[in-house]
C-alpha positions as CSV (number, residue, x, y, z in Angstrom):
1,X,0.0,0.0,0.0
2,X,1.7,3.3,-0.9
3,X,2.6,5.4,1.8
4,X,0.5,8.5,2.8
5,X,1.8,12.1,2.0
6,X,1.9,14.5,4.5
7,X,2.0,18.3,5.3
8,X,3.1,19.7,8.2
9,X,1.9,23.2,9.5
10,X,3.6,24.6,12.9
11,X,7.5,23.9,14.0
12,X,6.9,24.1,17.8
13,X,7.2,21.7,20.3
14,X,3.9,19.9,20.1
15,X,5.4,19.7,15.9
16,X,8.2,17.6,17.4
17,X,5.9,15.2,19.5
18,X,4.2,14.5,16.4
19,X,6.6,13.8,14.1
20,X,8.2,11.6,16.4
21,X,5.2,9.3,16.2
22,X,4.7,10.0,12.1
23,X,8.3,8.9,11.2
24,X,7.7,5.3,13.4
25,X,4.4,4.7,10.9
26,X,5.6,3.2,7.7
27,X,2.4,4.6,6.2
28,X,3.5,8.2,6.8
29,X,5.6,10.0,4.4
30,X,6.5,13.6,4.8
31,X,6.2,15.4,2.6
32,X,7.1,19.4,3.8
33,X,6.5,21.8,6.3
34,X,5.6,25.2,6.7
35,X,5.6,27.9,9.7
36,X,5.1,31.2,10.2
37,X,9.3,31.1,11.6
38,X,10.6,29.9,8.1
39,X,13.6,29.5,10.4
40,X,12.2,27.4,12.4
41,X,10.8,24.8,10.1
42,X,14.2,24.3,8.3
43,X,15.9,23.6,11.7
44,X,12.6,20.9,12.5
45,X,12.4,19.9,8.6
46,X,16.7,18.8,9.2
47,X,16.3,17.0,12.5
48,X,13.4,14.8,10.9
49,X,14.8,14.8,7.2
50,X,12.1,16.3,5.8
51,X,13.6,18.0,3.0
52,X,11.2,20.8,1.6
53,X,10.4,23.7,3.7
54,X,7.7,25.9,2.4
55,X,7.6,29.8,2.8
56,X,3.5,29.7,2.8
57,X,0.6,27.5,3.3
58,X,-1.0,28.3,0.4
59,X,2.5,26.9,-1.4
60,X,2.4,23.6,0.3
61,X,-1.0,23.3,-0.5
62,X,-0.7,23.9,-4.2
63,X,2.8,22.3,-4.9
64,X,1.6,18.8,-4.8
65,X,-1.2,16.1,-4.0
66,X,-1.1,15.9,-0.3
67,X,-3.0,13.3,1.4
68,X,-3.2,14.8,4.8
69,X,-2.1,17.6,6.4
70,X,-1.2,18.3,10.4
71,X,-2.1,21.8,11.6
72,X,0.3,22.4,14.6
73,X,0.3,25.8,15.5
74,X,-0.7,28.1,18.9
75,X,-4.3,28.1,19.9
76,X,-4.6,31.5,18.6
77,X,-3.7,30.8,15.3
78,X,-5.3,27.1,14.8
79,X,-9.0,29.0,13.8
80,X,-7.3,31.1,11.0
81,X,-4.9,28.5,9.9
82,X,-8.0,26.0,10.0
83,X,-10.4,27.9,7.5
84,X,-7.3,28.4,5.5
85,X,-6.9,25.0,4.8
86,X,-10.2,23.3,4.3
87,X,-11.2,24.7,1.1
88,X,-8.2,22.7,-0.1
89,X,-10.5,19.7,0.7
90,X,-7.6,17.7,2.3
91,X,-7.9,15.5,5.1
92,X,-7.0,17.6,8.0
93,X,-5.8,16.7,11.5
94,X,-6.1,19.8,14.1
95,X,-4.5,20.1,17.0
96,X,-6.7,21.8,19.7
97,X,-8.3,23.8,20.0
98,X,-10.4,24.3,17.0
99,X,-11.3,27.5,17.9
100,X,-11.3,30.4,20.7
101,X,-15.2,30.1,21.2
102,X,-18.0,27.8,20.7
103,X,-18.5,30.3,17.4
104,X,-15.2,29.2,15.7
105,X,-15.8,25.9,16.2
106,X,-18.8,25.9,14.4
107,X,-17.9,28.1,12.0
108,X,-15.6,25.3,11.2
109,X,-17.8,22.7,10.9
110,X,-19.9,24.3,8.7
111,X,-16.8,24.8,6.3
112,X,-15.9,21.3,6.0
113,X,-19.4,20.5,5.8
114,X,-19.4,23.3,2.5
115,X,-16.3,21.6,1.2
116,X,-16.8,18.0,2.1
117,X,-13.9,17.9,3.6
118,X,-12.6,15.1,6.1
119,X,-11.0,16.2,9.9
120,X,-9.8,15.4,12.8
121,X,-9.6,17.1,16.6
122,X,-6.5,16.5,18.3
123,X,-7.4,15.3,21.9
124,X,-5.3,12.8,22.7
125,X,-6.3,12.3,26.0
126,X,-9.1,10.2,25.0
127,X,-6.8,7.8,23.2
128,X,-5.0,7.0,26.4
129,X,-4.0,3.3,27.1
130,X,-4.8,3.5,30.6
131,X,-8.1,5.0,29.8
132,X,-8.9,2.2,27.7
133,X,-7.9,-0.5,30.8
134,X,-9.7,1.7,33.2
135,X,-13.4,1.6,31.1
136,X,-12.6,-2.2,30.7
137,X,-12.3,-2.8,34.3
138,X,-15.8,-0.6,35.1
139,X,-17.5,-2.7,33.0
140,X,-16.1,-6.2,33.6
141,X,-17.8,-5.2,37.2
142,X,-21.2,-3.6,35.8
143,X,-21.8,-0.4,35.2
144,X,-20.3,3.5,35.4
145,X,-22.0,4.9,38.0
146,X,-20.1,8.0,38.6
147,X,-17.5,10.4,36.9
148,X,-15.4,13.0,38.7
149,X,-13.1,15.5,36.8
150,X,-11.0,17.8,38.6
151,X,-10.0,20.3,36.2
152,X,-7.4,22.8,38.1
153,X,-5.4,25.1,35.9
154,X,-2.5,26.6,38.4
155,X,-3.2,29.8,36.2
156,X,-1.3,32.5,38.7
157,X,1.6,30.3,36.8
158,X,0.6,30.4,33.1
159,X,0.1,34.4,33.5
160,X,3.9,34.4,33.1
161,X,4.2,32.6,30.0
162,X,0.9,32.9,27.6
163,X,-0.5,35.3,25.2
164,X,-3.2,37.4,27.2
165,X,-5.3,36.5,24.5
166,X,-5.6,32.8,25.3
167,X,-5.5,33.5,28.8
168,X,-8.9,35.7,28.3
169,X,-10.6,32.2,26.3
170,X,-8.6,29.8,28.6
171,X,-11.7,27.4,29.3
172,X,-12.0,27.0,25.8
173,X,-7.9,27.1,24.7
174,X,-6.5,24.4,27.5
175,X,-9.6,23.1,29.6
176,X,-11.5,21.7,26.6
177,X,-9.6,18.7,27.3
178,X,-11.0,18.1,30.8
179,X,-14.0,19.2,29.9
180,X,-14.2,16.7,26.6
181,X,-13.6,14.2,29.5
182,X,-16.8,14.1,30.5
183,X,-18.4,13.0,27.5
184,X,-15.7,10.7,26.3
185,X,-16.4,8.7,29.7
186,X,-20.2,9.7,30.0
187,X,-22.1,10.4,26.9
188,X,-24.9,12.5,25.7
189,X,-25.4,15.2,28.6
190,X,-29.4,14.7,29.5
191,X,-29.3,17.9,31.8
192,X,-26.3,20.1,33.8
193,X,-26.7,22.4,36.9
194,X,-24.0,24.2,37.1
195,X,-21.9,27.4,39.2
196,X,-19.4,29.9,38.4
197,X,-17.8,32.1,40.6
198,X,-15.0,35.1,40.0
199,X,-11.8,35.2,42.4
200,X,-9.7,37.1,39.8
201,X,-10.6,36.4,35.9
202,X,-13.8,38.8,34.6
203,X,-15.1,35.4,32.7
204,X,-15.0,33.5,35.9
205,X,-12.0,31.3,37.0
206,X,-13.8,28.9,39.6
207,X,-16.8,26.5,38.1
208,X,-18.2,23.3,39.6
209,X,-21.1,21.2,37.2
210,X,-22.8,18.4,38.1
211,X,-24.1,16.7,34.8
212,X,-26.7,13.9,34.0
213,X,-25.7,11.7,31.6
214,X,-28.5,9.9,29.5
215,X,-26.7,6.5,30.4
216,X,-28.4,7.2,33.2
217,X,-23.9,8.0,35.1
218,X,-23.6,11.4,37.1
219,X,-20.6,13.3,36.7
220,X,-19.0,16.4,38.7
221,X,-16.8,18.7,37.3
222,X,-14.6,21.3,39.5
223,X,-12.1,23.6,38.5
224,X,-10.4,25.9,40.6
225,X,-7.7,28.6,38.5
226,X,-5.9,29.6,41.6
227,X,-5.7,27.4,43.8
228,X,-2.9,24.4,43.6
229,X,-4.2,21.3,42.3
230,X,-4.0,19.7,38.7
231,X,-6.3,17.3,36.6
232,X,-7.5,14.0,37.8
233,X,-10.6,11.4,36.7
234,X,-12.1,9.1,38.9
235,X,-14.9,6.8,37.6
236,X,-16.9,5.0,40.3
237,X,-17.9,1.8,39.3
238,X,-20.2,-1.4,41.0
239,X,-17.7,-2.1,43.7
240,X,-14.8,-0.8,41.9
241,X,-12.9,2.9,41.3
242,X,-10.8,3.6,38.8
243,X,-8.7,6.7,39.4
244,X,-6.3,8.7,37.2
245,X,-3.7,11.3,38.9
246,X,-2.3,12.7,37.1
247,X,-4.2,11.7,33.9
248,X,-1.4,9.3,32.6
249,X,-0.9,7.6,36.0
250,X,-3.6,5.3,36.9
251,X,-4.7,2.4,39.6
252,X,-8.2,0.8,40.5
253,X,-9.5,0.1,43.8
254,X,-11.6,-3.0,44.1
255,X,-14.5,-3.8,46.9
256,X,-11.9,-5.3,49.2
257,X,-9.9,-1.9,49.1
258,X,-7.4,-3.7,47.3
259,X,-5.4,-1.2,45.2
260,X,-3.8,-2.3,41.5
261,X,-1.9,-0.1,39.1
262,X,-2.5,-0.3,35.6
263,X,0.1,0.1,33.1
264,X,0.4,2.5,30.7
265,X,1.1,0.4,26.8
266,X,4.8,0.5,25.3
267,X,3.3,3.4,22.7
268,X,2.3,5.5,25.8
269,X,5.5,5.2,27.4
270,X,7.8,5.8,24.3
271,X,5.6,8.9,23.0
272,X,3.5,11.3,24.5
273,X,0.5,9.6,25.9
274,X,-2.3,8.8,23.2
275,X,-0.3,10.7,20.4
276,X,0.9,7.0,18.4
277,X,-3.0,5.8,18.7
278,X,-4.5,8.9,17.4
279,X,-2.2,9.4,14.5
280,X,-3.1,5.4,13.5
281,X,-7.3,6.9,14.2
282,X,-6.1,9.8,11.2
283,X,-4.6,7.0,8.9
284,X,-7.6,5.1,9.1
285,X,-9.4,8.6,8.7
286,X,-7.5,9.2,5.5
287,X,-7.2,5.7,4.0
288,X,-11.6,5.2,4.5
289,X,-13.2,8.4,5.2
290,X,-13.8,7.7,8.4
291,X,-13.8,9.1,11.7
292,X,-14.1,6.3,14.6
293,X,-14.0,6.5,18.1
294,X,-12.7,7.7,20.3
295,X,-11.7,10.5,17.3
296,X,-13.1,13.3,17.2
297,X,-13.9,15.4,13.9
298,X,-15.3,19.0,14.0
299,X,-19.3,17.6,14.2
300,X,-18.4,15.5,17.4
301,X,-16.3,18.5,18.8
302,X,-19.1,20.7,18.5
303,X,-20.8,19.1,21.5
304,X,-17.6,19.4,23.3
305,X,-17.4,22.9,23.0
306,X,-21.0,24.0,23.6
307,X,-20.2,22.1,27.1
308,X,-17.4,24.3,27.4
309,X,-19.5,27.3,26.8
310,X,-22.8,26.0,28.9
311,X,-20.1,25.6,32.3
312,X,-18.6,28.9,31.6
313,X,-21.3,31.0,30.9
């Protein structure tokens, strides 16, 4: 089967992780990158032997048939460079977030849905080994009962090092990925009550949700900006917990208070967690058509992002 041209867009460090994982997949062939820091992409484009650097998208794009592209860039940018893209009608894989606002996520959609053409949203968490184990092991015992996300975001830290701008759409930028959490593990949302308070952010910086889930599971949600703490899932099963903290570190508690670690799979400890499984989920996207679970293409994020907008509003 001949191997799959790609484009990369971005030279940063979440550029690297990827092609890390895209040079291990024979299927992968790479076929150029672009950045906005020309510089930069020749330095990235020698360590990985990718040999043509681009000076624009719209040169990439038109220069050859690509058969998927990686959009890489800063949350700021990924809208723009997004809607850039699509009309190109090539399979697209889009780091998050797809947008700053539920808007520009749907704004989006509605593109590819204009151009027909195929995506992907890059949240790897959901492609986690451990993940995996831990919904195996709530159902071999029965059923979910119970979801808890703790979503903290240590922001008096971030201040120091990220663009005001995603600071002021943080929810949407960074805790889309907890948030996504809850409906990776839970479902369709049947109904939400939900609180937000303001310590120091105008758009609130301390929200707690408790959510029905139409599987008939509850799940809590609490995030605190200021306060120390990081993200954590537990899932409370029939006699059994399964509980990730930090998210790539995880152990399950049976009814005799017997506690097991599960372990992460060889992919997950070579690469970043979930990265090697979700680039196999765009390959498969690419070669069928397809999206699959867990994936996510803009159609499925749009749920995901009008949670984000129902707890922080």
């Amino acid at each position: 089967m001949y191997k799959l041209k790609i484009g990369i867009i971005g030279a940063g460090k979440i550029a690297e992780e990827h092609l890390k994982v895209l040079k291990s997949i024979d299927d992968f062939s790479i076929f150029g990158i672009v950045s906005r820091t020309q510089k930069k992409a020749k330095k990235l484009g020698k360590k990985f032997g990718i040999k043509k650097v681009f000076d624009s998208i719209d040169h990439m794009m038109k220069s050859s048939q690509l058969d998927g592209v990686l959009i890489l860039v800063s949350a700021d940018n990924s809208f723009k460079v997004a809607k850039k893209v699509i009309p190109y009608q090539v399979p697209f894989f889009l780091e998050k977030p797809p947008g700053l606002s539920f808007y520009e996520t749907k704004k989006l959609y509605n593109l590819t849905k204009k151009y027909i053409t195929k995506n992907m949203i890059g949240l790897n968490r959901r492609f986690y080994s451990v993940f995996d184990q831990g919904m195996k092991i709530i159902r071999k015992h029965g059923k979910l009962l119970g979801i808890l996300i703790e979503g903290h975001e240590r922001f008096w830290l971030l201040k120091k090092k990220v663009k005001n701008l995603i600071l002021k759409k943080w929810i949407f930028a960074n805790s889309l990925h907890t948030i996504d959490l809850l409906l990776f593990f839970g479902g369709k949302v049947k109904s939400i009550s939900k609180f937000k308070k303001i310590y120091k952010e105008k758009k609130g910086d301390q929200f707690c949700s408790i959510i029905e889930f139409k599987s008939g599971t509850l799940g809590t949600y609490v995030s605190h900006w200021h306060s120390p703490g990081g993200w954590s899932v537990k899932l409370f099963g029939e006699k059994v917990t399964v509980e990730f903290e930090p998210l790539e570190v995880a152990s399950w508690v049976d009814s005799k208070f017997k506690r097991r670690k599960i372990t992460p799979s060889k992919y997950d400890q070579k690469f970043k967690p979930g990265f090697y499984k979700q680039m196999l989920a765009f390959k498969k996207l690419i070669r069928n058509g397809q999206i699959e679970w867990p994936a996510q293409s803009l159609k499925e994020a749009i749920d995901s992002t009008e949670l984000v907008k129902k707890i922080s509003s």
